[in-house]
C-alpha positions, 0 to 999 in steps of 0.5 A: 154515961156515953150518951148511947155510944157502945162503951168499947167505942167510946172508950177506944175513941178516946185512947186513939187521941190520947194515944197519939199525944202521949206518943208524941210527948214521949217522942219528942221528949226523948228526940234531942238526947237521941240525936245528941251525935249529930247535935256535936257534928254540925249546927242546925235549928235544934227545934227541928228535931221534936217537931220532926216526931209529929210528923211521924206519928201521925203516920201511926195515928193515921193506921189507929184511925183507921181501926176505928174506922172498923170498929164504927162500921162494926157498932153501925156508928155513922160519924155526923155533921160534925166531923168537919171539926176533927181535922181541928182536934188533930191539930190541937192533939198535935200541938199539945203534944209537941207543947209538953214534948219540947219543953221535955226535950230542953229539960232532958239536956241538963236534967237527964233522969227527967225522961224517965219521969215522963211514963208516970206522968202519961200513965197519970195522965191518962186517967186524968183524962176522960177516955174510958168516962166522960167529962160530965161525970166530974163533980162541977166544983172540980170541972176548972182544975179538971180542965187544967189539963189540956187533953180533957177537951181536946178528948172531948171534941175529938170524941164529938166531931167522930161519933156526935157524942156530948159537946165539949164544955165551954172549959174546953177553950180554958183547956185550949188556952192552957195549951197554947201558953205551954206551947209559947212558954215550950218554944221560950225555953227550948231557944234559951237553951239551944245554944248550950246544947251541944256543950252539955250533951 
């Protein structure tokens, strides 16, 4: 069910979130091995260098947001009241990839094979998340392990705020809270290990 939204919009409304998050995640994931000379050269905050890729792809996010844009106009989908919380659901997509993208990027320094895990755990996660369906379609004795992942309403409201579709559930703060203890859990860890860095790589 999509509430009346044509599927493909629906669909494509939602891949444009995950899009940008899994991006992110791989990015971020893979920035300190990638820059591992400049590391060994002179000494900077580490931290730097994943936060740096969520500046640049939201210049990508930005061109996918704008052929969504298209494909409204195409449907006759006029966005509602509630765009006004899509700047809040590009924020929590921007932190929930950087959460999951800094802990990869200190995880990688000492365990170098864990890069080439992360495209299976994004490609599981995709289906994990509700693009091309909706979260109510989930059977309400799994909604809480559903909502364990972070992207499940943060997709959600990114889907609600664009085309007034279903509200998120009330487990999307659940989902949130998630988020924001993986980001301070990330942020631990990685200053733990910044200071081996440069003699491990």
């Amino acid at each position: 069910d999509t509430a009346g939204i044509p599927h493909m919009l629906f669909t494509i409304t939602g891949l444009a979130a995950w899009t940008y998050f899994s991006t992110l995640l791989s990015d971020a994931g893979n920035s300190v091995v990638g820059e591992q000379a400049m590391i060994k050269k002179i000494y900077f905050p580490r931290l730097v260098i994943p936060l740096s890729k969520a500046l640049s792809g939201l210049i990508d996010f930005g061109i996918t947001l704008i052929c969504l844009v298209v494909v409204m106009v195409y449907y006759g989908v006029q966005p509602g009241s509630h765009i006004v919380w899509l700047p809040l659901f590009i924020l929590l997509t921007l932190v929930s990839g950087l959460a999951g993208g800094i802990l990869v990027s200190a995880l990688s320094v000492r365990f170098r094979d864990f890069s080439f895990v992360v495209p299976m755990i994004v490609r599981v996660g995709m289906f994990a998340t509700p693009i091309a369906y909706s979260a109510s379609a989930v059977p309400e004795s799994y909604k809480v392990l559903y909502y364990l992942n972070p992207m499940v309403g943060i997709v959600e409201g990114f889907r609600w705020s664009l085309l007034g579709s279903d509200a998120p559930d009330i487990l999307m703060w659940y989902s949130i809270s998630i988020m924001i203890l993986l980001l301070g859990f990330s942020v631990f860890f990685f200053t733990k290990v910044e200071h081996e860095m440069a003699d491990i790589l």
